[in-house]
Phi, psi and omega in degrees: 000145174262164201252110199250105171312072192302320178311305176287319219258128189230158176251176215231328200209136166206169195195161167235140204189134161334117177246139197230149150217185190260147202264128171339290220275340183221016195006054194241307234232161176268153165241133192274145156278315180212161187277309197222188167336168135209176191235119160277101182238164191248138174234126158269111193241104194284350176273321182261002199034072161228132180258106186243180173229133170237155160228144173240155164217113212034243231237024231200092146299114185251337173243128149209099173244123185299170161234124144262163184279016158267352171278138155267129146258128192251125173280133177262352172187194225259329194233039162213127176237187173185142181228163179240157202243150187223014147243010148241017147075088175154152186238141070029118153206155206208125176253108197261175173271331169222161174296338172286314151304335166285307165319314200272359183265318180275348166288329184281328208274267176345326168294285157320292188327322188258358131322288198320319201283302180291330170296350194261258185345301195271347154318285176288358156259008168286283187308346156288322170286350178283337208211088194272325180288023208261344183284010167257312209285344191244043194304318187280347167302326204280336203277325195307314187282332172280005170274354192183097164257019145239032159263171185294215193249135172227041162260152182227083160325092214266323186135159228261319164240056170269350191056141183337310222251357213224159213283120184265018155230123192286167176283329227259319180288300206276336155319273184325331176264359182289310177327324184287310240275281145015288179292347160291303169339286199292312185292328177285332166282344161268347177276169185288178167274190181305317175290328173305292182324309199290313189306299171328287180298334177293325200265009170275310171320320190279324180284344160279333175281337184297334190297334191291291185292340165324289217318287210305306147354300179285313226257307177310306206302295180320287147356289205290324167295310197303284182340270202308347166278324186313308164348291179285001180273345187263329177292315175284349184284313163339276191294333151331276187316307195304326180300306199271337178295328169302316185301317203286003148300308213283316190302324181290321189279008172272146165287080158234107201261335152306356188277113178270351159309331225260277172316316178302325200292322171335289192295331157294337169277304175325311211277321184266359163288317186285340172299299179337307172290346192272309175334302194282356191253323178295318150342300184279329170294307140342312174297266201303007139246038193279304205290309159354294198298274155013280214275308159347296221271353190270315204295330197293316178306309161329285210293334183292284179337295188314302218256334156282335147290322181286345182255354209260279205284345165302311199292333183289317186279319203279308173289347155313278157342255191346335209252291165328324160286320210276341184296318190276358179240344172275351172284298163321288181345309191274327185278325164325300190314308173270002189265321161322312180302311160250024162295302220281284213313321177315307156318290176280012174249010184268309162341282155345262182346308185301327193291323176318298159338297202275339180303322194275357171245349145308314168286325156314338198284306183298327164302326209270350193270000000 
């Protein structure tokens, strides 16, 4: 199990994704890790200021990788990457399910990688100002770091009596890490390239769908035994019958007039002779109202023709009507009009009138003075 610190240790990133590792003995081909999907996270452990990627798969840690500031994560095809860890002596591979999740494990593995890398820097500049004297006693450690500032960290700290003056990497140190430095070197140059790798993963897929279509292959066959025997069992069941149809042949041409198979058959050829004749007597009556039919088929054409004038001439009759309302509604229309017309004139001649009155009595009035 791995030993995951809760108090400290916080997860920071997680994704799910297919885990690979490389096969040792030939450091070419991927080993699947887990049978399906797991979930990959990045963990932060705030006591050591160290940053790992962990996968658990049941009870069985498959990923636990330190991230130092020398690791690359490569993407190798649009939904596979890998980086290699060289104190676990061994590359790392994650098969996403979409191209958005590889993106996005690697924008994180780029993030994290350069945390790792500034906690490592003020960590060594803490132990510098702790230790003024290490930039006399250590010139070429100093030349080193400044020549390659994403290797790992290679001070070893012996303790406090060790004295000022005197060198904090031990030989012991600078072995090991040439040694790593040395199994990365080897592992990179032995591992394939970008394509190979991608080709690797493409044929562990193609070799589980291949496992699939055996199974199902086998499973078509297995089917296919099952048909043929049911076949050859209805070919035998075939030749059965066809065999008693011969005997029960053989048997109607012997004179066993007591053979009641023999009677049933009689009565049954007797009984599909006389349907027969019904047949042929219906047959011949169809026929001799074959002319019937003829003369049917003429009376029908008559009546179709006749009843296409008649709806020819109703549609005719209709637009007649159609043409007869709007002329009786323009009539109206006009009579409305004039009946308006002669209201207004009745108004003004009553009007009139009146006025005549008062004109004609006003003139009487001056006659009578």
């Amino acid at each position: 199990m791995i030993p995951l610190h809760r108090e400290r240790e916080q997860p920071i990133f997680s994704s799910r994704a297919h885990v690979f590792q490389i096969d040792p003995a030939t450091k070419r081909n991927w080993l699947p890790a887990s049978k399906h999907a797991v979930t990959v996270s990045f963990f932060y452990d705030a006591g050591r200021s160290v940053y790992r990627i962990i996968s658990v798969g049941g009870t069985k840690a498959i990923i636990n990788s330190t991230i130092t500031p020398n690791m690359t994560f490569t993407k190798t095809s649009q939904k596979f990457g890998q980086w290699a860890d060289s104190r676990a002596n061994t590359v790392y591979g994650l098969g996403f399910s979409t191209e958005q999740h590889l993106q996005q494990f690697s924008d994180q593995f780029k993030e994290v990688k350069e945390a790792a890398r500034l906690v490592r820097e003020k960590a060594q500049e803490r132990f510098e100002m702790a230790n003024p004297a290490l930039n006399i006693a250590a010139p070429q450690l100093s030349q080193e770091l400044s020549e390659d500032r994403h290797s790992p960290p290679l001070l070893a700290v012996n303790g406090p009596a060790n004295g000022p003056g005197e060198l904090v990497r031990s030989k012991s140190a600078e072995v090991e890490l040439t040694s790593e430095k040395e199994r990365i070197k080897k592992m990179l140059s032995e591992g394939s390239s970008v394509c190979d790798i991608n080709l690797e993963a493409e044929l562990f897929t193609l070799q589980d769908s291949n496992a699939k279509l055996v199974a199902a292959l086998q499973e078509a066959n297995n089917s296919v035994e099952e048909w043929k025997n049911q076949l050859a069992e209805y070919q035998e069941e075939t030749d059965r019958l066809r065999n008693q149809v011969s005997e029960l042949e053989a048997q109607s041409g012997r004179p066993a007039s007591s053979d009641p198979g023999r009677e049933q058959l009689s009565r049954s050829l007797e009984d599909l002779e006389a349907l027969l004749q019904d047949k042929e007597q219906e047959i011949q009556t169809l026929q001799s109202k074959k002319s019937d039919v003829g003369e049917l088929e003429k009376e029908r054409e008559e009546a179709l023709h006749r009843l296409q004038e008649v709806e020819s001439r109703n549609v005719e009759l209709t637009e007649r009507v159609q043409t007869a309302e709007g002329t009786l509604a323009s009539s109206r229309d006009q009579r409305e009009k004039s009946e308006t017309e002669l209201q207004t004139l009745v108004q003004v001649l009553d009007v009139k009138i009146c006025d005549l009155k008062d004109l004609r009595h006003s003139l009487a009035k001056l006659v009578d003075k």
